[in-house]
C-alpha positions as CSV (number, residue, x, y, z in Angstrom):
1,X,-4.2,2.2,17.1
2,X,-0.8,2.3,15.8
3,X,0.1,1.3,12.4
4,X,4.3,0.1,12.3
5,X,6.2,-0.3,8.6
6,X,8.5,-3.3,9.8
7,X,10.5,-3.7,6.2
8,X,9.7,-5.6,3.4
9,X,10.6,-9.3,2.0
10,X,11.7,-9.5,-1.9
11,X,10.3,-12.5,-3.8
12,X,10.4,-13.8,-7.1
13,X,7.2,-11.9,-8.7
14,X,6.5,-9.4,-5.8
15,X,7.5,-7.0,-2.8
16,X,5.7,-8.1,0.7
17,X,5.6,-5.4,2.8
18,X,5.7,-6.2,6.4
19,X,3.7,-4.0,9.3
20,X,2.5,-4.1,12.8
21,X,-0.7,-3.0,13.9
22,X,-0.8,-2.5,17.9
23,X,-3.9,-1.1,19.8
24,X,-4.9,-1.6,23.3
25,X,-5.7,-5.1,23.6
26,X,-3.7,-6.9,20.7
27,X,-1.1,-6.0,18.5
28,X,-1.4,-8.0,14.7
29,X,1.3,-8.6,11.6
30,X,0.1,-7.6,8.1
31,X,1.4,-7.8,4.9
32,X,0.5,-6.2,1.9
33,X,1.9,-7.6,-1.7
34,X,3.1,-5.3,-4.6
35,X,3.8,-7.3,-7.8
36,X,7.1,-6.1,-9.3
37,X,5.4,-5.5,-12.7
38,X,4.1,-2.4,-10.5
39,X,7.6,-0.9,-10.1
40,X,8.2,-0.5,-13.8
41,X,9.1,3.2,-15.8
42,X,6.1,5.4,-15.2
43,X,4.2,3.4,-12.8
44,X,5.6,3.1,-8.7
45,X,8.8,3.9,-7.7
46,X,10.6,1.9,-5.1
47,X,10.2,4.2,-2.3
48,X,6.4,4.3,-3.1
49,X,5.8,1.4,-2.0
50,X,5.4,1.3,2.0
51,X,3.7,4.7,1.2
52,X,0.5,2.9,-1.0
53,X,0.9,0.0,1.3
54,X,0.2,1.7,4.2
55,X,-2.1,3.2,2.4
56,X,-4.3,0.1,1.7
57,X,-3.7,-1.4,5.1
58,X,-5.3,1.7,6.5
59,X,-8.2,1.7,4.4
60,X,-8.9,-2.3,4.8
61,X,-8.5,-1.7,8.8
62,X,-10.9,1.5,8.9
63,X,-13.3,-1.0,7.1
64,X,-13.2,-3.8,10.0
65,X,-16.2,-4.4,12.2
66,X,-16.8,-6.5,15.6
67,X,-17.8,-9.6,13.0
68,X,-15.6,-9.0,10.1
69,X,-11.7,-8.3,10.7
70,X,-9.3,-7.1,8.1
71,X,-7.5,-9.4,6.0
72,X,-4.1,-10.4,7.4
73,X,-2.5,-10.5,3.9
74,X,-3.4,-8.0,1.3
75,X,-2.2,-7.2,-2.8
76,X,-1.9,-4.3,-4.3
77,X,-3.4,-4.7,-7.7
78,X,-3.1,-2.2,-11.0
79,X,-6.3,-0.4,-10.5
80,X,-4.7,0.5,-6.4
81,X,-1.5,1.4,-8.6
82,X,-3.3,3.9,-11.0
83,X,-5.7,5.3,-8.0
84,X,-2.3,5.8,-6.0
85,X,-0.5,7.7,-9.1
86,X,-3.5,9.8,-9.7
87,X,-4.0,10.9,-6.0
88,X,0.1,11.9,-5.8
89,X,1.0,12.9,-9.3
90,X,-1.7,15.0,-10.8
91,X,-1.2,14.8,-14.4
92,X,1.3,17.8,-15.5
93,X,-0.4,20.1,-17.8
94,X,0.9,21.5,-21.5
95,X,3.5,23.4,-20.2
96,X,2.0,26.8,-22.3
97,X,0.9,29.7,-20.4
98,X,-2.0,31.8,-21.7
């Protein structure tokens, strides 16, 4: 399987991020939504975003099964946002050595 970032589409609330999944017998357009409230000081930065994306439509994909496929539209909600932050910015410590 092979995951393609295709660009993203700005709207009024929100960033939809646009991809291609291709695998042997089909290929499949996903999109996954990041509100904008998500790209404020301290939270996501712009260029973040394919990168949780991605990110989410990997996990939702690894979760398919014969009976139940993967959404074709996803969101990113503040929980994912946080998760994400944790996992690639470890928290910085005092700054004091000992």
């Amino acid at each position: 399987m092979y995951i393609q970032y295709v660009g993203f589409n700005v709207g009024d609330d929100s960033r939809i991020y646009n991809f291609d999944v291709v695998d042997a017998k089909e290929s499949r357009h996903f999109t996954v939504e990041v509100g904008l409230e998500a790209f404020r000081p301290l939270l996501l930065r712009f260029q973040e975003g394919p990168d949780i994306c991605f990110a989410c439509l990997k996990k939702g994909l690894q979760e398919e099964t014969p009976e139940v496929r993967a959404v074709a539209h996803l969101s990113i909600g503040e929980p994912d946002v946080r998760a994400y932050l944790e996992s690639h910015r470890p928290a910085k410590g005092s700054g004091r050595r000992t």
